[in-house]
C-alpha positions in Angstrom: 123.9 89.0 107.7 121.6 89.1 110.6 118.4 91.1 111.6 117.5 94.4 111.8 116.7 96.1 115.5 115.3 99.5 114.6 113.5 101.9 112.1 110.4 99.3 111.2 107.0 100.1 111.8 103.4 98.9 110.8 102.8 101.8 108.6 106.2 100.5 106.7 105.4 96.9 106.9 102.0 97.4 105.5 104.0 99.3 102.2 106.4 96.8 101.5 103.7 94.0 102.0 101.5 96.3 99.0 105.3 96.6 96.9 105.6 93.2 97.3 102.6 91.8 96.3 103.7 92.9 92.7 105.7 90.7 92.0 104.7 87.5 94.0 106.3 84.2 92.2 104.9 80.6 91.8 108.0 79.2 93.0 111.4 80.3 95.1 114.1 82.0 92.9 116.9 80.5 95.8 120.0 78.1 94.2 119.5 76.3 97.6 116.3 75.3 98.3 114.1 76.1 101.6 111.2 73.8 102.5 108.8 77.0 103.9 105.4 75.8 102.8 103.3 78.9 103.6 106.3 80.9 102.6 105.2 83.5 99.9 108.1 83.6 96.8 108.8 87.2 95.3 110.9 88.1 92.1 114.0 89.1 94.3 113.3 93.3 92.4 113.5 95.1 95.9 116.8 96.0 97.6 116.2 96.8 101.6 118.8 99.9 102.7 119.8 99.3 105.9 122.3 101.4 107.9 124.9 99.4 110.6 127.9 100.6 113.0 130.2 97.4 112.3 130.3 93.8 111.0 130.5 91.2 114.0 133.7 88.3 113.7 130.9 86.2 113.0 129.8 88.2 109.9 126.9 90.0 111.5 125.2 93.3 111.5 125.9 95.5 114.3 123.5 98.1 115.4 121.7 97.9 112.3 118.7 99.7 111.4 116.4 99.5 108.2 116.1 102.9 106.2 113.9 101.8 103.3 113.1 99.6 100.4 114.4 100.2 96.7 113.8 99.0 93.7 116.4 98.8 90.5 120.0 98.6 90.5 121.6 97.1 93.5 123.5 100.0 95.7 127.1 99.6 97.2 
């Protein structure tokens, strides 16, 4: 739905990367199938909160910013 413009950092890039590295898979858990060949696969266990004003006519995120990475149940 788009990228997020705000609320990333180093210091939170360098935690997901460490949450992420738990659960690294051999191969890509996607029905349709990218060719990335440096890509690293993950068990898709990690839901990323992010907070937006609107969705575009296109389907896009507006004004959206990332709040944090969750693990578990997926939140409405």
């Amino acid at each position: 739905m788009g990228k997020v413009g705000t609320g990333w950092s180093r210091t939170t890039s360098a935690q997901i990367r460490k949450a992420l590295d738990t659960v690294v898979s051999p191969k890509q858990k996607l029905t349709k199938t990218i060719r990335k060949p440096k890509a690293t696969w993950v068990e898709p266990k990690f839901y990323a909160d992010i907070e937006y004003r609107d969705i575009t006519s296109e389907g896009l995120l507006r004004a959206s910013s990332f709040k944090g990475l969750s693990k578990g149940t997926r939140r409405s």
